[in-house]
C-alpha positions as CSV (number, residue, x, y, z in Angstrom):
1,X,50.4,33.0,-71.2
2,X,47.6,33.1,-69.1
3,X,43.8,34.3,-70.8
4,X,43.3,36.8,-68.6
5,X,47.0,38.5,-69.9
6,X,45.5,37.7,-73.3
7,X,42.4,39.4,-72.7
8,X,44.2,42.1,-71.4
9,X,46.3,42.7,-74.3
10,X,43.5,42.4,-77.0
11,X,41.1,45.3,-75.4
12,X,44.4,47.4,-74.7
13,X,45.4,47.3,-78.3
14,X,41.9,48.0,-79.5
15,X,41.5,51.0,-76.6
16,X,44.9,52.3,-78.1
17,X,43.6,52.3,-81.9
18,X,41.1,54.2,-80.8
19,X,42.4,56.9,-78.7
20,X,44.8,57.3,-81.7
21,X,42.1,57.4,-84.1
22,X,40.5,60.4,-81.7
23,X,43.9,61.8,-81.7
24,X,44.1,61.7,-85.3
25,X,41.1,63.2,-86.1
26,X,42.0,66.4,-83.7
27,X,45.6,66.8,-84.2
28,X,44.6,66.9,-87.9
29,X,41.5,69.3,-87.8
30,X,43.8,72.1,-85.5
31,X,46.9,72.3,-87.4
32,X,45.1,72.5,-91.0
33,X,41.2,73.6,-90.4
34,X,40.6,70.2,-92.2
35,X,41.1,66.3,-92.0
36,X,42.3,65.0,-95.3
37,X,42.8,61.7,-96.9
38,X,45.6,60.9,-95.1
39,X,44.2,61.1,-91.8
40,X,41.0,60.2,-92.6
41,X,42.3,56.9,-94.5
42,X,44.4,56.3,-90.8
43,X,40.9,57.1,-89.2
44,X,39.0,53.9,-90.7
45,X,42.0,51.6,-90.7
46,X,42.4,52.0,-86.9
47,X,38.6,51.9,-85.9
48,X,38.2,49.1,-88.2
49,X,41.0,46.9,-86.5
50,X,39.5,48.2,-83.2
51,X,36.5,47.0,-83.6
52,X,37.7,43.7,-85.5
53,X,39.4,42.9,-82.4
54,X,36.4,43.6,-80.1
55,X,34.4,41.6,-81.7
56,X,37.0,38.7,-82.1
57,X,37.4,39.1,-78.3
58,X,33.4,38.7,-77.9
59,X,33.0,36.0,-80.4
60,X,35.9,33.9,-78.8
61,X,34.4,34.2,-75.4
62,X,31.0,33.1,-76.7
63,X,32.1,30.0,-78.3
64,X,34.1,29.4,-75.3
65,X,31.3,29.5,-72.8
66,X,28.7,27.6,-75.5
67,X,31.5,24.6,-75.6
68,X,31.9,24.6,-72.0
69,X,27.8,24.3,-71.4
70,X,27.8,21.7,-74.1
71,X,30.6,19.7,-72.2
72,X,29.0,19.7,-68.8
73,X,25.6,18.8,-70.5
74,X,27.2,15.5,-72.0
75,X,28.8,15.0,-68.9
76,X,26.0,15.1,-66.8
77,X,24.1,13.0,-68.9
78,X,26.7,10.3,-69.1
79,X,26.4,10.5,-65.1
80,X,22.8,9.8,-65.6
81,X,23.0,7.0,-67.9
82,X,26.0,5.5,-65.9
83,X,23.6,5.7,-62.3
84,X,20.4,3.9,-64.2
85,X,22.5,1.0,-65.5
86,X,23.8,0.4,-62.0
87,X,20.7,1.1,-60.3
88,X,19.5,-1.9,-63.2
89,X,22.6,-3.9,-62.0
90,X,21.8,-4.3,-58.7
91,X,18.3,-5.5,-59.5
């Protein structure tokens, strides 16, 4: 599966807790003037998860994007190293 699927997928899921959350919290509020445990208990769990996986999603990408940087920063200083020693060579 590709990231860009995956990436899809995670900010759907967390779009769709929340809407439902919203939902929730209406639905509940017009058919009994109040928003009980129930709902209110459905409320957290589904904005926590949302946000749990938007911040997953954000972490992940960070890390990603430090590790590349570090890569091409050993890289280009193995490039470096490798050009003095045969710049010394040919001394």
């Amino acid at each position: 599966m590709k990231q860009n699927t995956k990436d899809w997928i995670h900010y759907s899921s967390a779009i769709v807790l929340i809407l439902s959350a919203v939902a929730m919290a209406f639905v509940s509020f017009f058919l009994t003037m109040d928003v009980g445990a129930g709902p209110l208990a459905y409320i957290g769990e589904a904005l926590s998860a949302a946000l749990g996986l938007f911040g997953i999603g954000i972490y992940a990408v960070k890390k990603v994007g430090e590790m590349k940087t570090e890569i091409r920063e050993q890289l280009e200083m193995i490039r470096k190293e490798a050009g003095h020693e045969a710049n010394d060579n040919q001394q």
